[in-house]
C-alpha positions in Angstrom: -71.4 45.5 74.5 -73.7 42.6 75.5 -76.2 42.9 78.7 -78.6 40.7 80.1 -80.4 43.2 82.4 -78.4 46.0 83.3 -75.0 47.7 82.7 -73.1 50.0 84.5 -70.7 53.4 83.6 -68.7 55.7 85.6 -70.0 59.5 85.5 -67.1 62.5 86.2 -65.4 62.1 89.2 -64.8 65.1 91.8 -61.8 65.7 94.1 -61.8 68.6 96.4 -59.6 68.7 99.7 -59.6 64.7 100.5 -63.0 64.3 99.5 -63.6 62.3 96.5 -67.2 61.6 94.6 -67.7 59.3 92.2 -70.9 58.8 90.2 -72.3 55.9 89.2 -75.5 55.5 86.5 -76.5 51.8 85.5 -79.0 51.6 82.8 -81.8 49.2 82.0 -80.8 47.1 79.4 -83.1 44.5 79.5 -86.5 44.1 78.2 -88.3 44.7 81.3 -89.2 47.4 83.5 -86.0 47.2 87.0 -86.8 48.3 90.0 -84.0 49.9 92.5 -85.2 50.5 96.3 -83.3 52.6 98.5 -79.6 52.1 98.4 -77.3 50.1 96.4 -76.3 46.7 97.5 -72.7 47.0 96.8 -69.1 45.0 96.3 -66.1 46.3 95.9 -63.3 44.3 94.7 -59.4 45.2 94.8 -57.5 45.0 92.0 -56.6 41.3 93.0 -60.3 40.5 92.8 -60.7 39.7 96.5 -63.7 42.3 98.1 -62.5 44.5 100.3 -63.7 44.7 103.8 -65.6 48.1 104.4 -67.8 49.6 106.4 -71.0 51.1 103.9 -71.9 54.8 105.1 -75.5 54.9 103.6 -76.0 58.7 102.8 -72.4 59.4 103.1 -73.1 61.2 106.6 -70.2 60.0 108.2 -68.0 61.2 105.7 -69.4 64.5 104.6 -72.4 66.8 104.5 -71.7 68.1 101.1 -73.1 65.4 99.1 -76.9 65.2 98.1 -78.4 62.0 99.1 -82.1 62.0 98.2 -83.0 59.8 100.3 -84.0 56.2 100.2 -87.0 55.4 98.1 -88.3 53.2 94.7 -86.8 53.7 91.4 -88.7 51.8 88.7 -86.9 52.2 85.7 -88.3 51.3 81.9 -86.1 49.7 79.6 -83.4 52.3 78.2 -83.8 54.2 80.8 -81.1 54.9 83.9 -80.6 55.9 87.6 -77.6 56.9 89.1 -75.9 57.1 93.1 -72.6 58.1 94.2 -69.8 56.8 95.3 -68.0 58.8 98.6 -64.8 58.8 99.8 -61.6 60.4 101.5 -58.1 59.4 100.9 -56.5 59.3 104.0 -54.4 57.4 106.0 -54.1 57.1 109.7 -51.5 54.5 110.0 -53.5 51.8 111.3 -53.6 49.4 108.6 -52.7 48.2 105.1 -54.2 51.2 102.7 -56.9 49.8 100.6 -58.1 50.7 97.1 -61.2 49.0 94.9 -60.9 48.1 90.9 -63.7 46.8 90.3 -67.7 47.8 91.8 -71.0 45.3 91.3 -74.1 46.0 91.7 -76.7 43.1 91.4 -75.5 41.4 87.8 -73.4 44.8 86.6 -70.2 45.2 86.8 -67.7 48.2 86.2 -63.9 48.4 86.5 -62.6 51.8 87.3 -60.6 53.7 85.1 -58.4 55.2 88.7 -58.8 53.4 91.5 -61.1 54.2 94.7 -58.2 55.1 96.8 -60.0 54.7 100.5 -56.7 55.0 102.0 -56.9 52.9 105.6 -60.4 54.2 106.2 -62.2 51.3 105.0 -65.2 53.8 104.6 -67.8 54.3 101.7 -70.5 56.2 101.4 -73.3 56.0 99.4 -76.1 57.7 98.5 -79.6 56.6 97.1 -80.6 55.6 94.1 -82.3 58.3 92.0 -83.7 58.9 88.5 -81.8 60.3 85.7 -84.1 59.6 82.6 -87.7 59.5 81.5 -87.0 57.6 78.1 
């Protein structure tokens, strides 16, 4: 797999009750150190490549209180080396309009298509949480 400057890969996915959390870890792939402050500037496309129109729940307060968000701050991460944030959802649907479901998530030049769809039902909701370390290498 080729990458310019950084790629991106889908961690295990939870499902408890409605409540669906999906990590996310991009990796530094270029040659240079990357630096990630606070949270993610997102997209998320439908399956029909058109961005859906959400509203971005940074910390995923709004949504739940059982997610860790640590917060926003600077990630500076050397080549090889990753961070990851998470994805938060619920499935529900309240009648009000068309449900809604992403493919496909980018973040700055990375990309990643979804294995199962983010299924935000007629919510139009994500949260998110900050960006945080996973590796030293």
């Amino acid at each position: 797999m080729g990458c310019d400057n950084a790629w991106m890969t889908a961690g295990e996915a939870n499902a408890a009750m409605g409540l669906r959390v999906q990590t996310i870890i991009l990796v530094n792939c270029g040659r240079k150190p990357l630096t990630l402050t606070g949270y993610p500037g997102l997209r998320l496309q439908g399956s029909d490549g058109a961005r859906l129109k959400l509203r971005i729940d940074h910390g995923a307060r709004r949504i739940t209180t059982a997610v860790h968000d640590p917060g926003p701050t600077t990630v500076t991460l050397r080549p090889r080396a990753s961070a990851r944030f998470a994805l938060v959802w619920r499935n529900t649907d309240d009648g009000s309009r068309d449900p809604q479901a992403g493919a496909t998530i980018t973040v700055g030049s990375a990309r990643l298509t979804f294995d199962s769809p983010v299924d935000l039902g007629t919510t139009a909701r994500l949260g998110v949480t900050a960006w945080e370390a996973t590796s030293t290498r």
